[in-house]
N, C-alpha and C positions, 0 to 999 in steps of 0.2 A: 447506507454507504458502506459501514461496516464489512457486511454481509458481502456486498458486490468484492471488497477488497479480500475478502476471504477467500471467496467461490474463485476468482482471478489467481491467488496465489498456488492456491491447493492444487490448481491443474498444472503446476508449471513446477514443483518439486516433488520431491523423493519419498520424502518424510511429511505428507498434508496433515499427520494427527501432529504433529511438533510445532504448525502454525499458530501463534499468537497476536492475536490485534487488537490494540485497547487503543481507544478516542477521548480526547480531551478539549476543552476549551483552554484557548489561548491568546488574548492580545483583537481579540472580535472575529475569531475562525475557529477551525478545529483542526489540530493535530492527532495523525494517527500515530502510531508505532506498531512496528511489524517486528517481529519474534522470530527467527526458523532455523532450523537445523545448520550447522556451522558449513557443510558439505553443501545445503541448499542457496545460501546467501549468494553465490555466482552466477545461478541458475534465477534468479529474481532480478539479478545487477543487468546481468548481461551482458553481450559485446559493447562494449565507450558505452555501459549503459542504457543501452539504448530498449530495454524493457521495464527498467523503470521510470524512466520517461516516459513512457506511453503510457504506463499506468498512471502516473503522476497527471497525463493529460487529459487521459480518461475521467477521472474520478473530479479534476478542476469543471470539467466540464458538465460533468454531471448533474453538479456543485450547483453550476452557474446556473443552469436548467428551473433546478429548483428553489432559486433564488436564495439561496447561500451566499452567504460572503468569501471567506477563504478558509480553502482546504488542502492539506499537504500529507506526505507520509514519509515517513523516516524509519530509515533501517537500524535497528539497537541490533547490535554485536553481542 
């Protein structure tokens, strides 16, 4: 899942060597955090959002596919 969140991000900013993502457990899911260049954070957010929702929907679903519990990702500033 990592990797997909990776390979997604890096096409969609400026700076893909400045991409950081580390995965944790948390509460019987995984939490991701995503890392990027301060310039690229708008360009992942998107217009109301609406790219990282997608991605957030993608990777739920992916999630669900392979019978994962719960999966989320969150942007550190």
């Amino acid at each position: 899942m990592q990797e997909f969140i990776q390979f997604v991000v890096e096409a969609l900013v400026d700076h893909p060597e400045e991409v950081v993502i580390e995965g944790f457990r948390e509460d019987g899911g995984v939490v991701y955090e995503l890392q990027c260049h301060p310039d690229d954070v708008g360009k992942v957010i998107g217009r109301n959002g609406r790219t990282i929702t997608a991605i957030r929907t993608l990777i739920s679903n992916a999630a669900a596919g392979k019978g994962q519990s719960r999966v989320s990702l969150e942007i550190v500033e």
